[in-house]
C-alpha angles and dihedrals in degrees: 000000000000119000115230120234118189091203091076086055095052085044090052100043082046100055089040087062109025111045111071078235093060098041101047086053092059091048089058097045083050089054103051093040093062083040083061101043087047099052092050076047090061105047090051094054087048092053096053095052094056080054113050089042080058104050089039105042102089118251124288091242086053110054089048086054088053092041092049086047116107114250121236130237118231 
């Protein structure tokens, strides 16, 4: 069994923030990650817009009565 050493953690944080490399590499992780969250954003809102033009657009059998009634004159 390993020991564990919280130095190489510190070390590793270290180098993750504090070397261009490193940082760079966390930026783009960053990145990705809120390209991702925007794109499931996305499909929700997408999603929810089929379906509220569905529950608010009249019937079918609706609109054909409206569009067999006679039009008035005005």
């Amino acid at each position: 069994m390993k020991n564990f050493n919280p130095m190489l953690s510190v070390l590793a944080v270290g180098e993750l923030l504090l070397t261009p490399r490193g940082l760079f590499a966390l930026g783009r992780r960053s990145l990705r990650s809120v390209r991702q969250q925007v794109k499931a954003i996305e499909e929700v809102g997408g999603e929810i817009l089929a379906g509220s033009r569905e529950v608010l657009s009249p019937p079918a059998a609706l609109r054909k009565r409206d569009e067999n009634a006679p039009q008035k004159a005005d």
